[in-house]
Each structure stands twice: as C-alpha cells, then as structure tokens.
MMTF fields as JSON, N, C-alpha, C and O atoms, coordinates in Angstrom:
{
  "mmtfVersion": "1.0.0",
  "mmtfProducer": "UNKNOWN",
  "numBonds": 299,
  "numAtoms": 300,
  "numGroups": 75,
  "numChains": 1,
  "numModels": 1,
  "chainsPerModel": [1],
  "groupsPerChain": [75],
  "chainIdList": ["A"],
  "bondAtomList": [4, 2, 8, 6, 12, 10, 16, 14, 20, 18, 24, 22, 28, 26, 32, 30, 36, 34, 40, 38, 44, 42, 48, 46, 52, 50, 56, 54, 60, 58, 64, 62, 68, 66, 72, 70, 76, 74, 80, 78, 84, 82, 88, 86, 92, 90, 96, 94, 100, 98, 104, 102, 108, 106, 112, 110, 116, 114, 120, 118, 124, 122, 128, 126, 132, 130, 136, 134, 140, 138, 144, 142, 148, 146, 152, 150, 156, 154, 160, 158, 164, 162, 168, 166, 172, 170, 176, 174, 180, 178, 184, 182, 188, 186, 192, 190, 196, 194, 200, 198, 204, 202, 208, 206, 212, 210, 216, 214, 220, 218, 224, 222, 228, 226, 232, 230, 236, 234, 240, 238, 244, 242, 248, 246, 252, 250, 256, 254, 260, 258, 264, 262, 268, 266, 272, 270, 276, 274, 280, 278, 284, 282, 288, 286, 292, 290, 296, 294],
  "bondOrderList": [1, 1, 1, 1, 1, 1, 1, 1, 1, 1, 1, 1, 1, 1, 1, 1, 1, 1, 1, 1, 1, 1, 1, 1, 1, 1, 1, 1, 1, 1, 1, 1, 1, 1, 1, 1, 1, 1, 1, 1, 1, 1, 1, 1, 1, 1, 1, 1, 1, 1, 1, 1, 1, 1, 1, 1, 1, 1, 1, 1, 1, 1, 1, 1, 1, 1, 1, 1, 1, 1, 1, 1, 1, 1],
  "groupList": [{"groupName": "UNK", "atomNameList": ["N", "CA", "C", "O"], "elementList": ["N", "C", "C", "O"], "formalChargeList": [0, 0, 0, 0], "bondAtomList": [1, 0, 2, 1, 3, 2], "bondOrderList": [1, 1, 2], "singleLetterCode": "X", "chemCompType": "L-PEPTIDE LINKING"}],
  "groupTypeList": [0, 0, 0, 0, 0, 0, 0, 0, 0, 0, 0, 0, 0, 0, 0, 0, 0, 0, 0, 0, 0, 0, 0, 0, 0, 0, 0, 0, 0, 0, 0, 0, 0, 0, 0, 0, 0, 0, 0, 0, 0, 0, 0, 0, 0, 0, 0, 0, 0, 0, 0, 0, 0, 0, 0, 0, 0, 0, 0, 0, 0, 0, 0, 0, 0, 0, 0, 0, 0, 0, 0, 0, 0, 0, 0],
  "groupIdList": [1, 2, 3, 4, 5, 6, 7, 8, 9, 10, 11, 12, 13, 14, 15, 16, 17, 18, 19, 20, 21, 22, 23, 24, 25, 26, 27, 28, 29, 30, 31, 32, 33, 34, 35, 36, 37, 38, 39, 40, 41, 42, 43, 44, 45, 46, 47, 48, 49, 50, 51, 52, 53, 54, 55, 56, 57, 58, 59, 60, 61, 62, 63, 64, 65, 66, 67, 68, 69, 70, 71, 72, 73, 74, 75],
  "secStructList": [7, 7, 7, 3, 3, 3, 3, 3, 6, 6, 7, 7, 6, 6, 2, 2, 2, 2, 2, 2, 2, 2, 2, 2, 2, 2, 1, 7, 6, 6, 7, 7, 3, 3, 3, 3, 3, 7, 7, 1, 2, 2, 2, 2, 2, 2, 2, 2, 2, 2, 2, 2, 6, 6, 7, 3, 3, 3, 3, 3, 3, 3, 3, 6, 6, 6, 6, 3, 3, 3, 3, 3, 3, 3, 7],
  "xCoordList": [143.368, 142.389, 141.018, 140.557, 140.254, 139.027, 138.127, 138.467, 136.464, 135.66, 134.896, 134.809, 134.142, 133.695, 132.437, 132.614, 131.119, 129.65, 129.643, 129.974, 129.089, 128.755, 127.423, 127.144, 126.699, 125.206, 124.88, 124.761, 124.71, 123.812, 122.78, 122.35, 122.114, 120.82, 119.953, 119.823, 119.382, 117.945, 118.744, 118.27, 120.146, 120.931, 120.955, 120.692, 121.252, 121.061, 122.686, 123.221, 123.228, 124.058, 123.872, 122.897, 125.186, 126.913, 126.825, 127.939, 125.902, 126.07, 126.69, 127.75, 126.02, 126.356, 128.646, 129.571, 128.776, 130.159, 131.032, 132.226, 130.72, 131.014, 131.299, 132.151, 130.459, 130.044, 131.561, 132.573, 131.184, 132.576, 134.069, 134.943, 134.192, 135.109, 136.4, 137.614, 135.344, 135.534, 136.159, 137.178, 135.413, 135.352, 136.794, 137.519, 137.172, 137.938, 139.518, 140.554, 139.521, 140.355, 140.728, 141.863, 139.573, 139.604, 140.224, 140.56, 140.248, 140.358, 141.586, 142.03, 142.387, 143.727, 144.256, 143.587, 145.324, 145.416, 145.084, 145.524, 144.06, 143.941, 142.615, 142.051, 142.032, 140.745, 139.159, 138.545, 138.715, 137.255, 136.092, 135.643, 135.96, 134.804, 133.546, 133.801, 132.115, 131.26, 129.988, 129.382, 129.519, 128.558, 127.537, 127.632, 126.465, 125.132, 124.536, 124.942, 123.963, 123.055, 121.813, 121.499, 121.215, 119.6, 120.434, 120.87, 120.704, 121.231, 121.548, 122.147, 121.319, 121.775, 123.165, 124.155, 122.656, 124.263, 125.448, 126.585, 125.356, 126.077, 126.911, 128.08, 126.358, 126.537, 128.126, 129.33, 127.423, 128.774, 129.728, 130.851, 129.604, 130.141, 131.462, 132.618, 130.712, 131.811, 133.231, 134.388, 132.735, 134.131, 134.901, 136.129, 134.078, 135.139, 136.056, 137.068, 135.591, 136.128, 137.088, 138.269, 136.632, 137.725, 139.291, 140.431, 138.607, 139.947, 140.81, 142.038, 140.102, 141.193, 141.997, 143.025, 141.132, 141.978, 143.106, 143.959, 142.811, 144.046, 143.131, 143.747, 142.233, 141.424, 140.68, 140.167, 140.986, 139.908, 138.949, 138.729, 138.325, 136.639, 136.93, 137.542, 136.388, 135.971, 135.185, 135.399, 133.66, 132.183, 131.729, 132.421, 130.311, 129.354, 128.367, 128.477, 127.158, 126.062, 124.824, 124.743, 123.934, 122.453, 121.831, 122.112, 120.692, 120.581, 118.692, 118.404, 118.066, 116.317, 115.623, 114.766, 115.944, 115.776, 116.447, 115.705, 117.566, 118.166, 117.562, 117.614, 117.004, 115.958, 117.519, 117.623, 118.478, 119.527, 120.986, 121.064, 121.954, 123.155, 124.257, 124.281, 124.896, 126.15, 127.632, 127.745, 128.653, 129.966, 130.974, 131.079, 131.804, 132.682, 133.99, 133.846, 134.908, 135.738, 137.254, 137.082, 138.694, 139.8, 140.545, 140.979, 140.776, 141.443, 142.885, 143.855],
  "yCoordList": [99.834, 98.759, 99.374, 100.265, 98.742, 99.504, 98.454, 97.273, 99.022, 97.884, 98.287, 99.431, 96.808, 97.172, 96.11, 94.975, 96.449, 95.651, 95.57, 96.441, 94.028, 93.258, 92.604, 91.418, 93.407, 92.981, 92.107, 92.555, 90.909, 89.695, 89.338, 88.221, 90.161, 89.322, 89.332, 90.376, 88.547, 87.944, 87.85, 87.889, 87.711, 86.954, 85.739, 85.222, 85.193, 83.399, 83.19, 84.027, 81.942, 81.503, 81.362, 81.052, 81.72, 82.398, 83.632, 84.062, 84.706, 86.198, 86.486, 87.109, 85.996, 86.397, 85.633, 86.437, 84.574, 84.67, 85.208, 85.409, 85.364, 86.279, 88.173, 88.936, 88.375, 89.744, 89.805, 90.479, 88.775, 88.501, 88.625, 89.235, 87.864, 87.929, 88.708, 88.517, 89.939, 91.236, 91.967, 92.657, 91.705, 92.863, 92.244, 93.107, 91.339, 90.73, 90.766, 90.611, 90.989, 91.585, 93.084, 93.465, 93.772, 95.413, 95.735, 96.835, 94.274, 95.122, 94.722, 93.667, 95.523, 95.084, 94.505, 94.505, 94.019, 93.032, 93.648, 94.725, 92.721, 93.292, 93.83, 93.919, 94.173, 94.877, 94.17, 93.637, 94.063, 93.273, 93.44, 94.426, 92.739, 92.63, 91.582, 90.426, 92.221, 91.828, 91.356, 92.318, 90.29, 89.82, 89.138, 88.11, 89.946, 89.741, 88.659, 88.387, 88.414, 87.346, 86.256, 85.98, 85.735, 85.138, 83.834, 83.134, 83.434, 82.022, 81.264, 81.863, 79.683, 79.163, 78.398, 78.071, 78.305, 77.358, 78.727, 78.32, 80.021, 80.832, 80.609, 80.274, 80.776, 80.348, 79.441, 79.607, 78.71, 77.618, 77.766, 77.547, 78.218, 78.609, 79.337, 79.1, 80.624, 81.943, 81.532, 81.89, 80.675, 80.681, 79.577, 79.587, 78.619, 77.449, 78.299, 77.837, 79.477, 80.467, 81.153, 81.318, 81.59, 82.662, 81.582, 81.993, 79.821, 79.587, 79.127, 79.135, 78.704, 78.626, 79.885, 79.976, 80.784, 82.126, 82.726, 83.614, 82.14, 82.239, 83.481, 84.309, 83.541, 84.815, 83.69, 82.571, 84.76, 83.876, 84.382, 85.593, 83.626, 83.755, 83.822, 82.952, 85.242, 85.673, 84.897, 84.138, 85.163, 84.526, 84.354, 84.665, 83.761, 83.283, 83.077, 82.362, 83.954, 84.503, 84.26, 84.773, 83.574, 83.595, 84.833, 84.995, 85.818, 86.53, 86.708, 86.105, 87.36, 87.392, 86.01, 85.731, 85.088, 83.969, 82.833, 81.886, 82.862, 81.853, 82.36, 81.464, 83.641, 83.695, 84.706, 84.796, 85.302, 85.717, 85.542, 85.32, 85.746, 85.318, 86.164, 86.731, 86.4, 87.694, 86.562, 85.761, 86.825, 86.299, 87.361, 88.041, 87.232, 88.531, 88.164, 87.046, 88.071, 88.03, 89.277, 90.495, 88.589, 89.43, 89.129, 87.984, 89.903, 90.02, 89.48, 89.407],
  "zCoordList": [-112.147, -112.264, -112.519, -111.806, -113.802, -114.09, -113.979, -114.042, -113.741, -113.491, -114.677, -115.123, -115.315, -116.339, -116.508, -116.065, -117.16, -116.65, -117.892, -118.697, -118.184, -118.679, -119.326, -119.149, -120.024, -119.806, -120.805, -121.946, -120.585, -122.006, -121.557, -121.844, -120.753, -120.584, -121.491, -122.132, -121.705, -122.574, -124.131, -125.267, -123.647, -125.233, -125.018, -123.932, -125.967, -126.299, -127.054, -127.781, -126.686, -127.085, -129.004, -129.688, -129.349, -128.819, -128.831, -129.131, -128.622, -128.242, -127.23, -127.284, -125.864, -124.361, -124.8, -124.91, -124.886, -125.151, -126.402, -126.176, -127.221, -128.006, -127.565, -128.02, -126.771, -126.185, -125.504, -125.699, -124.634, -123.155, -123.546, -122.93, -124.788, -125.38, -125.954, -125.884, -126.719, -127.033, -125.689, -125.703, -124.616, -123.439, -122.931, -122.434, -122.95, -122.102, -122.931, -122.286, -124.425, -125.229, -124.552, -124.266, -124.386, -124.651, -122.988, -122.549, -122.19, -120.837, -120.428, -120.883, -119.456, -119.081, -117.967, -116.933, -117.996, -116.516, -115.354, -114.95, -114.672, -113.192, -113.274, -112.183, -114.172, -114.907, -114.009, -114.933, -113.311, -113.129, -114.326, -114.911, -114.365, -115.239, -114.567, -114.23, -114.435, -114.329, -115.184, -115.656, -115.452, -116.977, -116.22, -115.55, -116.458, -115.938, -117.102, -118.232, -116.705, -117.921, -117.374, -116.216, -118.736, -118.119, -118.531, -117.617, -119.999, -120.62, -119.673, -118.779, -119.42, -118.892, -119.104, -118.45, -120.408, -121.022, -120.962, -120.722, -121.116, -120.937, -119.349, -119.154, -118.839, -117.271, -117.34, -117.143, -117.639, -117.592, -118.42, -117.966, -120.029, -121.085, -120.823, -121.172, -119.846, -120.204, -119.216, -119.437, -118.077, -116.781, -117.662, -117.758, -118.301, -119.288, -120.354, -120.882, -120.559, -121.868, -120.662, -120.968, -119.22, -118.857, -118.191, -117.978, -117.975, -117.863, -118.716, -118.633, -119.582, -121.527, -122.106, -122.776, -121.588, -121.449, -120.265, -120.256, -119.7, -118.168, -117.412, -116.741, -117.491, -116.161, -115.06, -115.069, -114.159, -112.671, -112.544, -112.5, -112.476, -111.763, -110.619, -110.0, -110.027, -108.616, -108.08, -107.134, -109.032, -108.047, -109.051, -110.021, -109.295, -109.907, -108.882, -107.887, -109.322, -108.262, -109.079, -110.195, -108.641, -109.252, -108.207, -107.02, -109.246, -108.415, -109.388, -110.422, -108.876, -108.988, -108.871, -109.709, -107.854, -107.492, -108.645, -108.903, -109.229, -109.976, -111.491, -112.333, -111.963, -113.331, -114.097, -115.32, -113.229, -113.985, -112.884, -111.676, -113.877, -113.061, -113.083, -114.176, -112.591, -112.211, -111.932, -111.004, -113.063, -112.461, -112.914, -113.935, -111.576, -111.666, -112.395, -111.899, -112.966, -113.078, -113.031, -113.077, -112.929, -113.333, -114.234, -114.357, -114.875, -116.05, -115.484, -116.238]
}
C-alpha cells in the first residue's frame, strides 16, 4: 500500500479533477491518496468522481480556516 499527495491548489475547475483522475488510474488497490486543494466546486466534484469510480472517501477536512481542503481517499 503506497501513499500518494495530491496537490491542486489554486487550480480551478476541471484541472483539480482531471489531475485526480490520472492519479487514481496510476494508483493501485488499497493505495491512499491524498488531494489538497483551494476550489470549492472541486470539493464536492472529486468524492462524486471517487464514488462513480467505486473508491471511498476516508475524510474530507477543511484546513487554514476553511481557505483550503484535504480529502483522503482509497483506492
């Protein structure tokens, strides 16, 4: 199991899911993956993309007072 970071911050939709996408191809079952980001519509975007894809969302964390956001997922 490999962990693997995620960075879209200060990307704007469809980069930050587009980005996720790729990573989530390249990684293998069981894999964590973490995607930092500012977007808000991303936020909601990527966990609607990880369950059309069959991955779980761990957490979804606002973090520098709600100005960026951290959700973990597994592959």
């Amino acid at each position: 199991m490999a962990k693997m970071e995620i960075d879209v911050r200060e990307q704007i939709c469809p980069v930050p899911l587009v980005v996720c996408r790729k990573a989530f191809k390249r990684a293998s079952p069981g894999d964590i993956l973490i995607v930092k980001g500012t977007h808000p519509a991303s936020k909601k975007e990527i966990p609607m993309a990880c369950k059309a894809m069959g991955l779980e969302v761990l957490k979804i964390e606002d973090k520098e007072g709600g100005k960026e956001w951290e959700i973990k997922i597994r592959r």
